[in-house]
N, C-alpha and C positions, 0 to 999 in steps of 0.2 A: 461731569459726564465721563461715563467708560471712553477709554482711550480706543479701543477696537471700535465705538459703535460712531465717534468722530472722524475715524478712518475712512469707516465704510462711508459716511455720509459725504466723502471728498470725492471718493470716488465711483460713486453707483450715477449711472446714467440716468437721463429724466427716464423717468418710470410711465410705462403705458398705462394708458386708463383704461380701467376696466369695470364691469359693473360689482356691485357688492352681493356678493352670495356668501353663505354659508354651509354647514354640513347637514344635507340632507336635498340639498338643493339640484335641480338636474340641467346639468349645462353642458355646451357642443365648444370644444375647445378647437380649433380651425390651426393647427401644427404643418410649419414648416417644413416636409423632406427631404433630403438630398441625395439623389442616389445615381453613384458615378456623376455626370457632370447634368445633370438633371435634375431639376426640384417642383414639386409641387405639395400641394394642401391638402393634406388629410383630416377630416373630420372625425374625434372622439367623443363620442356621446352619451354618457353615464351619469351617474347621482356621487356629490362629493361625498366621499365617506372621513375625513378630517382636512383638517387646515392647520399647519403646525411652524413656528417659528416666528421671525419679526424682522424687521429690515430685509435686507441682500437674501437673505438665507429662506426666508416666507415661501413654503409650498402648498400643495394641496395635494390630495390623493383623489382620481375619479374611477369609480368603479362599474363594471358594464359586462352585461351575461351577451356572450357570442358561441352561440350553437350549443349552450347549456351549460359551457365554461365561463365561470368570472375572470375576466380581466382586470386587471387595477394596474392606473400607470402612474407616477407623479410627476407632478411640474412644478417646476420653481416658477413664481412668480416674474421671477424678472429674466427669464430667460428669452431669446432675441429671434427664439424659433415660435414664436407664440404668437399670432398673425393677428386673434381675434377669441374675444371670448363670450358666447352666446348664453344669455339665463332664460332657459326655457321653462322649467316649472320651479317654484317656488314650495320645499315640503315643511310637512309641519311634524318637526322632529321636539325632542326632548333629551337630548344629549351633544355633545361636541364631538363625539368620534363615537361612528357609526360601522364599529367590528362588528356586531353582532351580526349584519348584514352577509357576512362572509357565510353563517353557516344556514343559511334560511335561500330556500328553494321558490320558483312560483310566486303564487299570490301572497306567498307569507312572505317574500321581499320586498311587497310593494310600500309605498311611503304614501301617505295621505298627503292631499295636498292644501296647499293654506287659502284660503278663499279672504278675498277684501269686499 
């Protein structure tokens, strides 16, 4: 085994559970704030546009139109401000990283969604 990913495994905390999504998928990530000596829960709400790395390092990028601006923020997976993480709609995509998204407007941003 690599010598860094025996390291990491000594020392990364037990990992939260979370549900399993993917990219394309639209989930409410419930974030930690702290501001001056005050914190509360802010809710970000947008469609995963990639999921990139492995262990310690595993993030995701979620992306979300606010007043006609895309927003896109990422989160490392194992970060400690990360309260809760909600899978609201499940999309039916056909790629792992979902850029094209950035330059599509409207209805032609929408994702179809996957029916069971």
């Amino acid at each position: 085994m690599d010598l860094i990913k025996v390291v990491e495994q000594e020392f990364s905390a037990e990992p939260k559970e979370f549900p399993k999504f993917k990219a394309g998928d639209t989930v409410s990530v419930d974030y930690k704030i702290i501001e001056g000596n005050k914190e509360r829960v802010q809710q970000f709400r947008g469609v995963v546009i990639k999921i990139k790395g492995e262990g310690a390092k595993k993030s995701f990028t979620v992306r979300k139109m606010s007043d006609n601006i895309g927003v896109e923020r990422i989160f490392p997976f194992d970060s400690p401000f990360i309260e809760n993480i909600t899978l609201n709609k499940v999309g039916k995509v056909r790629r792992s990283k979902l850029f094209y998204l950035r330059g599509l407007t409207g209805k032609k941003a929408r994702i179809k969604e996957k029916r069971f």
